[in-house]
VOGU-3710 file (C-alpha; in Angstrom, 3 decimals, decimal comma):
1> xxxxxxxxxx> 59,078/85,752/153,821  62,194/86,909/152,483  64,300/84,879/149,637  66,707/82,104/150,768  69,885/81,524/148,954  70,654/78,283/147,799  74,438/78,282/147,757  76,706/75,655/149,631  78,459/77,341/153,071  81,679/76,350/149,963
11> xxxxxxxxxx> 80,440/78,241/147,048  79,000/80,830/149,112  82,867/81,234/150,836  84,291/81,477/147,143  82,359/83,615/145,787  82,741/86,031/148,522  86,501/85,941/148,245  86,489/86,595/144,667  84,121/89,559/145,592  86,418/90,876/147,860
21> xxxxxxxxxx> 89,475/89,456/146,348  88,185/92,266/143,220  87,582/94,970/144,615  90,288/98,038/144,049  88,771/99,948/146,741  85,632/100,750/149,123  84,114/102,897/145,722  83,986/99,195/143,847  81,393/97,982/146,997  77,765/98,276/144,645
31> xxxxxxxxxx> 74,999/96,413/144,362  75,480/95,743/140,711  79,354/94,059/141,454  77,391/92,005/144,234  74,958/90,989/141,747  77,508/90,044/138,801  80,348/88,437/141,122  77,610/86,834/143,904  75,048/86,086/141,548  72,147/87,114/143,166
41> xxxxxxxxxx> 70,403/90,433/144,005  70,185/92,303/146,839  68,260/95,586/147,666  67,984/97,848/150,588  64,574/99,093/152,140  64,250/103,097/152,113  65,553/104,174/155,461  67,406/101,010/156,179  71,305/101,342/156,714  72,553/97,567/155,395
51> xxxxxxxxxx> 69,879/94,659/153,702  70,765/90,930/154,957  69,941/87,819/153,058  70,058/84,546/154,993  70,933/80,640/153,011  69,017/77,937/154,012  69,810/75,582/156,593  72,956/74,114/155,589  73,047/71,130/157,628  73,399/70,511/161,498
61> xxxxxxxxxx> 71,535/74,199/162,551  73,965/76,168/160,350  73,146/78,814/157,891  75,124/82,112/156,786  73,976/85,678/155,894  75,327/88,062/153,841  74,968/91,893/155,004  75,637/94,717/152,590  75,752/98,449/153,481  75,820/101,273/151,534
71> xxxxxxxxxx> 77,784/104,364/152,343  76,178/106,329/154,645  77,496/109,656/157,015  78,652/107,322/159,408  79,487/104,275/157,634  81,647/103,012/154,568  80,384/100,883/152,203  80,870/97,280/153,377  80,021/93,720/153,122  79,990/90,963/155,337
81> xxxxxxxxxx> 79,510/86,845/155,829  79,137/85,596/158,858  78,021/81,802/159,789  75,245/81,219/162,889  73,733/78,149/164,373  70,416/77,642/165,931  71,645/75,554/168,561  74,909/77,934/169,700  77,495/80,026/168,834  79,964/76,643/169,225
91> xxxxxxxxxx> 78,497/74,241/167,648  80,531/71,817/165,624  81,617/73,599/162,295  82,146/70,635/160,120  79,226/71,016/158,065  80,262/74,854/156,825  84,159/74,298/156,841  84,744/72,539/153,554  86,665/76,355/152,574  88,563/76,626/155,784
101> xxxxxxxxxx> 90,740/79,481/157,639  93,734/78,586/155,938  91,922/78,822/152,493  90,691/82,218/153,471  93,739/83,222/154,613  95,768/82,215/151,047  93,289/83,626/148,756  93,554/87,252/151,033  97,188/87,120/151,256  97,103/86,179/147,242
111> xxxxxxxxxx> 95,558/89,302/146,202  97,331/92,080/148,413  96,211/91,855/151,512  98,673/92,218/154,368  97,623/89,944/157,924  97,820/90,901/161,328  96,076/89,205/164,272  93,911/90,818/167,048  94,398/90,150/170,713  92,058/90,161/173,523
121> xxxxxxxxxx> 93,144/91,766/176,857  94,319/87,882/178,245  95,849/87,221/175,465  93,557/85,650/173,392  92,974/85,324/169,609  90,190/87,859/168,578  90,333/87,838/165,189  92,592/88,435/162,304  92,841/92,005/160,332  93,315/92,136/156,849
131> xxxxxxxxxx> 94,196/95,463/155,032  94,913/96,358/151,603  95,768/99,771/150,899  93,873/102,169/148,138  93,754/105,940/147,340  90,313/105,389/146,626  89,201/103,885/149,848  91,449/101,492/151,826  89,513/97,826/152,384  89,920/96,364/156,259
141> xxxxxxxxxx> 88,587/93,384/157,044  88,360/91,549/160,259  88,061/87,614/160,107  86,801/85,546/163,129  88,473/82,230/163,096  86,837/79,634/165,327  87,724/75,544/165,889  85,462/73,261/164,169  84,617/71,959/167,276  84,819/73,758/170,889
151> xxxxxxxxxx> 88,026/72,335/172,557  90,080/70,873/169,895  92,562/72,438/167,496  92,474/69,585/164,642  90,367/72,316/161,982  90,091/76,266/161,888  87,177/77,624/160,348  85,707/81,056/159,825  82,660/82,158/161,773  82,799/86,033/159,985
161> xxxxxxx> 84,592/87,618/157,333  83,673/91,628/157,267  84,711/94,575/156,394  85,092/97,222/159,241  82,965/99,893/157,691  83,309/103,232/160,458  84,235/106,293/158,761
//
């Protein structure tokens, strides 16, 4: 069985900013930045497009993976952390939402990103785009937002934070 990772839904949310909160441009996505900024390694099989590394349950069915993929021909190199529950996609969030949407959204916003939401074809929130601009490789990311708990407004947390990696 593959290695856990130990790391709080918290400290695996800031480290993942300051990963991304780094990075000059798509070229600065390696396995050796992941390794100094994340702390922990992470290798791809041969003829695998991306490696994923899941936490351990985190409380309440919740755990997170983080997904790295190399460039490829039809891909850009890219990282991702996205937060699943074993009971359903809407569970209640409290137990991963200590760093919440708003946190996420000051720390992108902080280092040069520029925020624009997605909208579904009614109208709905889809999720929130974050761009900041390079020569070497422009970095997009798309950010899911979701209520801590289905039907209520009183917390936003984040369900994904990726880059959008199509060439």
């Amino acid at each position: 069985m593959a290695e856990k990772i130990a790391l709080s839904a918290e400290e695996m949310g800031v480290r993942f900013l300051k990963l991304i909160t780094s990075l000059d441009s798509r070229e600065d996505i390696t396995q050796g930045r992941i390794q100094d900024v994340m702390g922990f390694r992470i290798s791809v099989a041969p003829g695998a497009l991306g490696a994923v590394i899941w936490s351990e349950d985190l409380g309440d069915g919740w755990r997170y993976a983080f997904d790295y993929f190399p460039a490829s021909p039809s891909l850009l190199p890219g990282i991702g952390l996205s937060f699943e529950n074993t009971a359903g996609r809407f569970s209640d969030m409290e137990a991963i939402c200590s760093l919440d949407f708003p946190r996420y959204d000051s720390a992108l916003k902080s280092a040069g990103f520029v925020a624009s939401p997605t909208y579904g074809p009614i109208g709905q929130l889809e999720n929130w785009r974050y761009a900041k601009f390079a020569e070497r490789g422009s970095i997009v990311l798309s950010v899911i937002p979701q209520d801590s708990a289905a039907g209520t407004s009183s917390q936003v947390c984040v369900k994904s934070i990726t880059t959008l990696n199509g060439r």
